[in-house]
C-alpha positions in Angstrom: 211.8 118.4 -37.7 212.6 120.5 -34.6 215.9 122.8 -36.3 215.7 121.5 -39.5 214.9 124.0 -42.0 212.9 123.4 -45.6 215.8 125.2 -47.4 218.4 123.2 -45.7 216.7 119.6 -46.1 215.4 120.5 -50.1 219.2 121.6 -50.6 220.2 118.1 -49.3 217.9 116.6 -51.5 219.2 118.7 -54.5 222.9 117.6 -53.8 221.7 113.5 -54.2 219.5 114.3 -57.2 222.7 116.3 -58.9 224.7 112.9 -58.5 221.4 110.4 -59.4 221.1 112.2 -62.4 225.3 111.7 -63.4 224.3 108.2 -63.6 220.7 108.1 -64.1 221.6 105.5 -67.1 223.2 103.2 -65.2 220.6 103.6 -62.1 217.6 103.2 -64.2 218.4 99.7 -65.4 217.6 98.0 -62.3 214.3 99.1 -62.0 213.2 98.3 -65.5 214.9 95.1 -66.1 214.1 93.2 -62.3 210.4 93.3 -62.6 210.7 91.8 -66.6 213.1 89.1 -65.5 210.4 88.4 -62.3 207.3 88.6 -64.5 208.7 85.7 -67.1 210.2 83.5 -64.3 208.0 83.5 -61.3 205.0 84.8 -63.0 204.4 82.9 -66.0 207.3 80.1 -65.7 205.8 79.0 -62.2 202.7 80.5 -62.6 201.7 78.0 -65.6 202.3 75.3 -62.8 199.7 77.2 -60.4 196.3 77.9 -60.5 194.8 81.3 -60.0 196.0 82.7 -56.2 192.9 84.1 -55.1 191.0 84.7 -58.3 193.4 86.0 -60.4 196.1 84.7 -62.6 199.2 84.0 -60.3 201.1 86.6 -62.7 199.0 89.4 -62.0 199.2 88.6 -57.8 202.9 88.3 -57.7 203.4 91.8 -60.1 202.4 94.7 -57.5 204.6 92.6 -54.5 207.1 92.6 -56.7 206.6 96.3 -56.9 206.7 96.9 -53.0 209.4 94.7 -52.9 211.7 97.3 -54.6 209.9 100.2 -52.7 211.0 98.5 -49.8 214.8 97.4 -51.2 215.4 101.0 -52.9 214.7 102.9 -49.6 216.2 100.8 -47.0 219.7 100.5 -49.3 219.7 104.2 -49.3 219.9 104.8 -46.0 221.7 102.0 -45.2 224.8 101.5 -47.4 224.6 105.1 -49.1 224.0 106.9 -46.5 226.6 105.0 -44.7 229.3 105.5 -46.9 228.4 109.3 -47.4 228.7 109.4 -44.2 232.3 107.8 -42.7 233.5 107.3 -46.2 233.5 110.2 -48.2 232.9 112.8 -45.2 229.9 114.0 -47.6 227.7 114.9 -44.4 231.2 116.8 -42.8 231.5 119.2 -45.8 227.7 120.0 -46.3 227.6 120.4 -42.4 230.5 123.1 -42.7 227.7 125.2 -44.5 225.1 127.1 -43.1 223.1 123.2 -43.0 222.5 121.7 -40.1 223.0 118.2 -39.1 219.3 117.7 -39.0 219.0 119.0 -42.7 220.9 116.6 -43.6 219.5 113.9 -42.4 216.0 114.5 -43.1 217.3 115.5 -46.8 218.0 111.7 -46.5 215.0 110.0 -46.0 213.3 112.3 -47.9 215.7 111.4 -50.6 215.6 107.8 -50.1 211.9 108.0 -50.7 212.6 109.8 -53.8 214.5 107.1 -54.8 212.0 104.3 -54.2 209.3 106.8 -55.9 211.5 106.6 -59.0 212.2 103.1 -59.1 208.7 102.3 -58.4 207.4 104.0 -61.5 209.7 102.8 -63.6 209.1 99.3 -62.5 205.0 100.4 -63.1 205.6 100.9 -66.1 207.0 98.0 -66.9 204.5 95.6 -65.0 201.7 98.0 -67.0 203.4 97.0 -70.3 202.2 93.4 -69.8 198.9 94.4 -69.1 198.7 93.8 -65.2 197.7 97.1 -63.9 194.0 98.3 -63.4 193.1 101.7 -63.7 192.7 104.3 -62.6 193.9 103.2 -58.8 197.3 102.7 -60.6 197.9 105.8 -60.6 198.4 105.8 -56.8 201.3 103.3 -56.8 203.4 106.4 -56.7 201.9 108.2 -53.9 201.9 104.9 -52.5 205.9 104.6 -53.1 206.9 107.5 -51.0 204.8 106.9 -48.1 206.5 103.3 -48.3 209.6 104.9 -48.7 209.4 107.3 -45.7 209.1 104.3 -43.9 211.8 102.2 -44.5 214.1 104.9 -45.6 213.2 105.4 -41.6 214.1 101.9 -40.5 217.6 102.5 -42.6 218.7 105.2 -40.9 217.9 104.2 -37.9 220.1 100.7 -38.8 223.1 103.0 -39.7 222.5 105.2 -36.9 223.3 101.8 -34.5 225.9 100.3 -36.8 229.9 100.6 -36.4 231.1 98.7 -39.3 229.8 98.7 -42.7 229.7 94.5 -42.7 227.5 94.8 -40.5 224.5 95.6 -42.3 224.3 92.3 -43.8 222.8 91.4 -40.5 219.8 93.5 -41.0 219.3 92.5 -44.9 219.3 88.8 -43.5 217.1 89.3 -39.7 214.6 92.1 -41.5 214.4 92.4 -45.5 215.3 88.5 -46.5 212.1 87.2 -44.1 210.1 90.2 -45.1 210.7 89.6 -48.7 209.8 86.1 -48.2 206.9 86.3 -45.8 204.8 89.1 -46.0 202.1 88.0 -48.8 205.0 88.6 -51.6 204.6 85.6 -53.4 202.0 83.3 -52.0 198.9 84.6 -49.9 199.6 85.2 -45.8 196.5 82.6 -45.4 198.8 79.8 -46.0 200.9 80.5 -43.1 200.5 79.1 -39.5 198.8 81.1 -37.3 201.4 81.9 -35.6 204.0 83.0 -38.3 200.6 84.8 -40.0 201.0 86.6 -36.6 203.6 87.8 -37.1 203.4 88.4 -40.9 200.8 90.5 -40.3 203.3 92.8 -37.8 205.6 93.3 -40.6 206.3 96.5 -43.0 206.1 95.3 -46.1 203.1 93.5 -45.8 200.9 95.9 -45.3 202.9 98.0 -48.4 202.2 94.9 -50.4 198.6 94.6 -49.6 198.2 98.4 -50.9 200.1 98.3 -53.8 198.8 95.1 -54.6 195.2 96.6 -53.8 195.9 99.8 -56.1 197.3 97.3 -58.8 194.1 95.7 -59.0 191.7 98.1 -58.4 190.1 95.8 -55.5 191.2 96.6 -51.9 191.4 93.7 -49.2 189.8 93.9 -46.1 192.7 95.0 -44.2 193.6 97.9 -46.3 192.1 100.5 -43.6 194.4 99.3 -41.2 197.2 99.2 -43.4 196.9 102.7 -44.1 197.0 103.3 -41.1 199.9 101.6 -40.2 201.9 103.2 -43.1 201.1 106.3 -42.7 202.0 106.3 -38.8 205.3 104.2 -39.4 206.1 106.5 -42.5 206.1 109.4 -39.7 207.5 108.0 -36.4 209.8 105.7 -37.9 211.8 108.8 -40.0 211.8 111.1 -36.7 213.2 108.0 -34.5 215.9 107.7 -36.8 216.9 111.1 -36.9 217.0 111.8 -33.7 219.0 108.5 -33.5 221.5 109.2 -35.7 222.2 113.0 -34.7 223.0 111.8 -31.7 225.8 109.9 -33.1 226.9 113.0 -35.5 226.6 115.9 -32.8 229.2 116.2 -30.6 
């Protein structure tokens, strides 16, 4: 984190909670009502037209993606559109900067927020899903854990996105080139087997599917085959990917 300091990056953090928690009504009504509406439309509207998805009811496969998905959404919004706005828009990173903060605090207070975020919105959406009886235990209980690695990782990819970015609009390039496919096509809503080999290919390559494949493996308290490797991959992307980004975007902030 090279001259970021712990003080300086949990202070960052601090000054996003203070303003989460003004509106923590408003923000924790996503969370609890997407994976309800989800559960009764995909998961037992079109589920009652599908048979069991490898082994298990189709609503109980569907329930953890649905979970990743928001990991995945909550994290990358952050640091895209939040951060961005913060950021030209309301000069929030000038001001803190004009303290004794540096610009790296800052920026590692936001990924490390952004993860936050997606912790949050992943344990409320848990709690939901566990409502209807879809969770095994006690593996649930890492979902969480789960969430922030997750979130490192594409709170990493955000910033890194807004880092390259020069007009706000812009962003709905990477929501339709990265998230849309991802949330499509990475073992969210039908198993990766039914794609070509070569689109399984690249499935495979993707973030979310290997966040998926864990939460959907801690869901259900039976771990695929590729779990080791997508560890692995998480754990390493939920490292490199945050450092790449901040180095990234201090380069655009420093002058």
């Amino acid at each position: 984190m090279s001259d970021a300091s712990w003080t300086g990056v949990r202070a960052m953090v601090g000054r996003n909670l203070q303003v989460y928690r003004k509106t923590w009504h408003v923000n924790a009504l996503p969370p609890l009502a997407e994976p309800f509406l989800y559960l009764i439309a995909l998961g037992y509207g079109l589920g009652a037209l599908i048979d069991e998805v490898q082994g298990i009811p189709y609503v109980q496969f569907i329930a953890p993606a649905i979970v990743a998905i928001t990991m995945m959404q909550t994290a990358f919004m952050e640091t895209t559109y939040s951060s961005y706005v913060r950021m030209v828009f309301q000069k929030t990173w000038d001001a803190v900067m004009a303290t004794p903060l540096t610009a790296t605090d800052v920026l590692w207070g936001e990924v490390l927020w952004a993860a936050t975020r997606a912790t949050i919105n992943a344990t409320l959406m848990s709690l939901v899903v566990a409502a209807f009886g879809l969770l095994s235990y006690p593996t649930a209980f890492l979902i969480p854990l789960l969430a922030f690695a997750i979130g490192m990782m594409f709170a990493g990819i955000g910033l890194f996105v807004s880092a390259k970015v020069r007009v706000i609009d812009h962003f709905s390039y990477a929501f339709f080139l990265f998230i849309t496919p991802q949330f499509l096509f990475s073992g969210t809503f039908f198993p990766l087997e039914q794609l070509p080999g070569p689109a399984r290919a690249i499935a495979v390559a993707l973030p979310l599917t290997h966040a998926v494949q864990l939460v959907r493996g801690a869901a259900l308290g039976a771990w695929p085959d590729i779990a080791p490797w997508s560890a692995l991959y998480v754990a390493a992307m939920a490292f490199l990917l945050p450092a790449l980004a901040v180095w990234t975007m201090r380069r655009r902030i420093v002058h």
